[in-house]
C-alpha positions, -999 to 999 in steps of 0.1 A, spaced: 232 -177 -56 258 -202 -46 284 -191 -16 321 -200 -8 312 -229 -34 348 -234 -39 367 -223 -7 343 -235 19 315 -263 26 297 -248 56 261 -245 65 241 -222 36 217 -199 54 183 -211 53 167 -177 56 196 -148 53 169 -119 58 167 -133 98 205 -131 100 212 -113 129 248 -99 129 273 -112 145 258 -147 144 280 -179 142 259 -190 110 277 -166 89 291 -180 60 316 -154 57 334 -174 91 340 -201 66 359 -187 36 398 -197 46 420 -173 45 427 -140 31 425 -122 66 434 -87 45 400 -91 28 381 -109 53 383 -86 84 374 -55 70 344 -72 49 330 -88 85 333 -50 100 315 -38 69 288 -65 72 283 -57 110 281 -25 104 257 -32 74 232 -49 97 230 -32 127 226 3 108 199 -14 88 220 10 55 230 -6 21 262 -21 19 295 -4 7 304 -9 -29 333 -31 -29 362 -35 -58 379 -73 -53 416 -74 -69 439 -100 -70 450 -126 -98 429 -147 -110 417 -178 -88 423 -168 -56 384 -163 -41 377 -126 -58 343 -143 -72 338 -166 -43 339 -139 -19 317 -114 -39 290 -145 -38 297 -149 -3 293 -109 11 257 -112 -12 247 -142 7 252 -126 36 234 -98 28 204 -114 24 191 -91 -7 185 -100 -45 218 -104 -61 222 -102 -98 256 -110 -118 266 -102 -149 305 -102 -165 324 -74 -182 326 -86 -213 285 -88 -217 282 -51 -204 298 -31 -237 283 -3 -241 261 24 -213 228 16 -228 231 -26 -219 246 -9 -183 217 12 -177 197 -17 -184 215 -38 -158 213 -13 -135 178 -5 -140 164 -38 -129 177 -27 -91 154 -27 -64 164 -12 -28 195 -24 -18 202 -50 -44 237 -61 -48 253 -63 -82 278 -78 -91 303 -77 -120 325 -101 -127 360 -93 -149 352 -51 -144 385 -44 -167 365 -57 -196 341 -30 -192 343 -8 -222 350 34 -212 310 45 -217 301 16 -195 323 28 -169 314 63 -171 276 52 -168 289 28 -142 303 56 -117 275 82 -122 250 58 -111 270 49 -78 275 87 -70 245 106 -80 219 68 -85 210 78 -121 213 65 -150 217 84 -185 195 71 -217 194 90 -251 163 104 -258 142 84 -285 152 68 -316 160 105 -336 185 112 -308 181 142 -289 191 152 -255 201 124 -227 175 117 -197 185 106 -169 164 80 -146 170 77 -113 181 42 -99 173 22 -62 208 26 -41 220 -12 -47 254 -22 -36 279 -32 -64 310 -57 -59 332 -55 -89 364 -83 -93 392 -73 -118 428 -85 -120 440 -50 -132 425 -23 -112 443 -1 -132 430 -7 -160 397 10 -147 392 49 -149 402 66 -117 364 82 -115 350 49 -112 377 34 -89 372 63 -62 330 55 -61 344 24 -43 342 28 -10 364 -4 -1 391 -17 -24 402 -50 -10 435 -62 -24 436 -106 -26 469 -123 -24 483 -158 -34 474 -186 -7 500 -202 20 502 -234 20 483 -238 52 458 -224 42 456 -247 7 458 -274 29 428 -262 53 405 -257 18 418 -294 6 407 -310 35 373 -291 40 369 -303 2 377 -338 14 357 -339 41 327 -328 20 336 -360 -3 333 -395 0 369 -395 -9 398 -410 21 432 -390 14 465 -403 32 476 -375 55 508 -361 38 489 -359 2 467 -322 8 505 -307 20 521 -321 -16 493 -311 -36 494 -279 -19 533 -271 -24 524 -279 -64 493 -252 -63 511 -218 -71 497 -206 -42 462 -206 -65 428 -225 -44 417 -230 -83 445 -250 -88 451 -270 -55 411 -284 -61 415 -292 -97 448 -312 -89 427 -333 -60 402 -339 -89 428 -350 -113 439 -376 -85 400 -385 -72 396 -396 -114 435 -413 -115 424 -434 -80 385 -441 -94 405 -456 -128 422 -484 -102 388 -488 -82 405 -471 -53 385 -453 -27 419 -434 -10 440 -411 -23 476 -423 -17 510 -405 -24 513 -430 -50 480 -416 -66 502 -381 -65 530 -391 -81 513 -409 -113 485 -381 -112 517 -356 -120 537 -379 -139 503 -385 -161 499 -346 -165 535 -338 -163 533 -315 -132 563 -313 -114 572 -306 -74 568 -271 -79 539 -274 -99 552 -264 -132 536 -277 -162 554 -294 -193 558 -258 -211 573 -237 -177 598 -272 -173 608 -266 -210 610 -223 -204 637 -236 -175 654 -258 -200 659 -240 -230 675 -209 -202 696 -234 -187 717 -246 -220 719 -209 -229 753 -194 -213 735 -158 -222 702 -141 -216 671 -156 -237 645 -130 -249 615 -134 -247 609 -133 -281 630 -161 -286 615 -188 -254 576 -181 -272 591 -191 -307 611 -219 -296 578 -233 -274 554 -224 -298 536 -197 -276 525 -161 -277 549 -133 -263 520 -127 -241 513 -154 -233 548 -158 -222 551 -124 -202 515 -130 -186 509 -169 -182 545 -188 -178 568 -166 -161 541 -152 -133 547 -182 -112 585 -189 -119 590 -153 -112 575 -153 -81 591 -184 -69 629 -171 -79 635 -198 -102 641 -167 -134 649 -130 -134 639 -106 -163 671 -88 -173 675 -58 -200 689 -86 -226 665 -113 -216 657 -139 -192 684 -155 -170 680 -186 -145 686 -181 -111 705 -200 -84 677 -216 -71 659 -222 -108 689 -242 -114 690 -261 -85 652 -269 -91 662 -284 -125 695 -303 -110 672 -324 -84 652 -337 -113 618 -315 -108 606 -349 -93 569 -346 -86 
């Protein structure tokens, strides 16, 4: 299983099972930022290896893109066990989760991607085989009473972006809930540049800081920008990414400084003619999107930035929204 494949480009392990802990060949030293998550996981881990124990179960939640995946792939590299994946969506119903779970051997780690696409009975077959390490299969074809088959203790790591969402009996099994936050800048810039350096790829020193301010805060979306730029400079037969590469790599994809897109630009537009509130209702019809869509995908950002407030009559553009808008949005 790959490790940190996004966040970091360090040294892989050759043989995790002679990982002694506390060694400087972890590749959990290498995942950039997120201290919230990272120090307790490295306690967890030491712990793990000098008690010679499984690991805790360990629920990742965050929005999406901010190294919930990356780290789950990183704590079962460092454990040095089999590590079998699966997402949400493929686990329906408790039969297919007893089956996942029966392939376990001692101290396995599983882990399951999108967990609050797990449908109720998977969940409720989920969180008796953490407690009690069975699992619950109906007996024969004609029915009859459930058996129950006991299961290895494995280690699961779950990532969701609604925690919530999740029955409360299976959140409690989790002995660690680790909560992942949007990236600073710094630390954007720190992943850019390992990226970089991993490359054969020359950047001009102010570029990983602008691509950075145009990333929502989102490592996903700070590394698909230096792509965009990487193809943009390899159109030209350039070898170095130059500020100049920035600007027509935005202007090409319509990204502005703050990193909003052609439809988020628009959503600021249609507020800022408007001397009322605009519902919702109204900004997905006039840009041709989904309410939910709207709600979920292009007001998370501009909310979070201050640029639009969510009134009882609608949406209204703030102080600083406007002022993004009067400057030009130049990218």
């Amino acid at each position: 299983m790959r490790a940190a494949r996004l966040f970091c480009c360090g040294r892989h392990m050759a043989n995790t099972n002679d990982h002694p802990a506390g060694s400087s060949r972890r590749v959990i030293d290498h995942f950039v930022g997120q201290p919230q998550v990272t120090e307790p996981v490295k306690v967890a881990l030491e712990s793990t290896w000098f008690g010679g124990e499984r690991a805790p179960h360990m629920l990742m939640c965050g929005p999406p893109g901010v190294g919930k995946t990356e780290m789950a792939k990183t704590i079962a590299s460092e454990m040095g066990t089999e590590s079998k994946e699966a997402i949400g969506q493929n686990l329906r119903t408790g039969a297919q989760m007893a089956g996942f779970l029966l392939s376990a051997r001692e101290r396995d780690v599983f882990f399951i991607d999108e967990m609050h696409e797990l449908r109720t009975e998977a969940q409720t077959q989920l969180y008796r085989a953490m407690l009690d390490w069975k699992v619950f299969v109906r007996g024969g074809p004609f029915g009859g009473a459930a058996q129950s088959i006991s299961v290895p203790q494995f280690t699961l790591l779950a990532a969701t972006t609604d925690e919530f969402s999740l029955l409360k009996p299976l959140r409690d099994r989790f002995d660690m809930t680790l909560h992942f936050s949007f990236y600073t800048v710094p630390d954007l810039i720190e992943i850019l540049a390992r990226r970089i350096r991993c490359s054969s790829w020359s950047i001009e020193p102010v570029v990983p800081e602008l691509i950075a301010a145009r990333s929502k805060g989102v490592p996903r979306v700070a590394l698909r920008l230096l792509a965009s730029c990487c193809r943009v400079a390899r159109s030209r037969d350039e070898r170095t990414i130059s500020v100049h590469t920035l600007h027509e790599t935005c202007r090409i994809e319509r990204i502005d400084a703050l990193g909003l897109n052609a439809a988020e630009q628009s959503y600021l537009a249609i507020l800022a003619s408007s001397s009322a509130p605009v519902r919702p209702t109204t900004l997905g019809a006039r840009l041709g999107l989904p309410l939910t869509t709207i709600q979920t995908v292009t007001e998370e950002f501009m909310i979070r930035a201050g640029l639009i407030e969510r009134t009882p009559k609608g949406r209204v553009l703030t102080l600083k929204g406007l002022q993004h808008l009067r400057s030009g949005a130049d990218a």
